[in-house]
N, C-alpha and C positions, 0 to 999 in steps of 0.2 A: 597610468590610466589604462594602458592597454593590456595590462594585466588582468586587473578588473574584468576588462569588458572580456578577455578569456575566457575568464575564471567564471563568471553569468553563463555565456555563450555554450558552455561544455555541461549547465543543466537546460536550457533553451532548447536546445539543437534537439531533432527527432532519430536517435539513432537507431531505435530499438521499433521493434512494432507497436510499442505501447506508446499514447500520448500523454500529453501533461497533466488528464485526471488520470490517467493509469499511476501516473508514478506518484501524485502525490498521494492518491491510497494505497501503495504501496511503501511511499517512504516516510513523505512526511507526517501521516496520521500518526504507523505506529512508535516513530520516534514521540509525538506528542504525548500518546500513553504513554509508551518510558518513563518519559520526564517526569508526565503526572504521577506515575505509579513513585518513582524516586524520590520525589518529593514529599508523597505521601508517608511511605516507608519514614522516610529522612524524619521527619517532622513525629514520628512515632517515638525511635531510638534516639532520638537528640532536646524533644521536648513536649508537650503534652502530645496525649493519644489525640485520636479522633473524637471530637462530641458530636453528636450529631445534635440536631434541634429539635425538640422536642414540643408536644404541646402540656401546657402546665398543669392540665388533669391528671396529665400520666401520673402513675405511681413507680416508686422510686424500682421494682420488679422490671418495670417497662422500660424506664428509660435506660436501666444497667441491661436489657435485650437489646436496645435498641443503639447501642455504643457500642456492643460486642458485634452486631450486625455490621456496622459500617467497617468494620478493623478489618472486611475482607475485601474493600474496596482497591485497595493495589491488586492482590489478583487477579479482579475480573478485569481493571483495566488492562493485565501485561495477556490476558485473555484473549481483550478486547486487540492489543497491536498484534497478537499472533494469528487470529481470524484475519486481518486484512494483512499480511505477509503472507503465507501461507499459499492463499493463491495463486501470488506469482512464483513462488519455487517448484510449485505443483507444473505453472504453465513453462517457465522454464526447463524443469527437469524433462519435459513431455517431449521439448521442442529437441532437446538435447539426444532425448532414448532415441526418438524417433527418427532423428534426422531432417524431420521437414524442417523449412527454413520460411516461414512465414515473409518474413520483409521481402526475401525473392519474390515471394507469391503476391504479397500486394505492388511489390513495382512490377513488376510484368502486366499484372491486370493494369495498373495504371496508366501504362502504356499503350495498351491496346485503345483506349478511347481517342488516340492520335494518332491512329493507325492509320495506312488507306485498308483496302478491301485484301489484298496479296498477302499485305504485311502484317496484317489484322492475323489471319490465318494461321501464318506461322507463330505468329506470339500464343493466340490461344494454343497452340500444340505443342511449345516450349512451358504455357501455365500446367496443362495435363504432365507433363513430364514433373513438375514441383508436385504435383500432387499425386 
């Protein structure tokens, strides 16, 4: 059991500057794409294509557009998970060139609102040094 509750704890926990909607748009969305996209794929090469649904007016012109249209729907999804990754390699990479160190930056200001007035002081002029 206390395994478990590790094994939770070490996605719980706030290590990073990002919080828990940060990382599920970053992890768990575009894993869902994936999935989506793999199963789409899968379901291509292993058994019928895509049909999509059509209305019964269409002419047979329309509906064979319209089935070649949806066959690009894995792409846009693996599209769709690398738009929302993407921005955190971007924020990552930045934090990395640059060296600033954000979580420094937010504990420190965090600190300062439990400050007295002396100590207050010198934290804002250790936040100015992160920055």
């Amino acid at each position: 059991m206390d395994i478990l509750i590790d094994f939770i704890s070490k996605f719980i926990q706030n290590k990073n500057e990002d919080d828990h909607f940060d990382r599920l748009n970053y992890q768990i969305t575009p894993l869902l794409f994936v999935l989506l996209a793999i199963v789409n794929i899968s379901k291509l090469y292993m058994g019928a294509a895509i049909n999509c649904f059509t209305k019964a007016e269409f002419k047979n012109g329309w509906v064979q557009y319209t089935n070649d249209y949806c066959l690009w729907v894995p792409f846009i999804l693996i599209l769709q998970a690398c738009s929302f990754y993407i921005p955190h390699l971007l924020w990552r990479s930045f934090n990395w060139v640059t060296g600033y160190q954000i979580k420094a930056v937010i504990s420190a200001s965090a600190s300062n609102e439990q400050q007295t007035f002396s100590d207050n002081n010198f934290n804002k002029n250790n936040c100015k040094i992160f920055i």
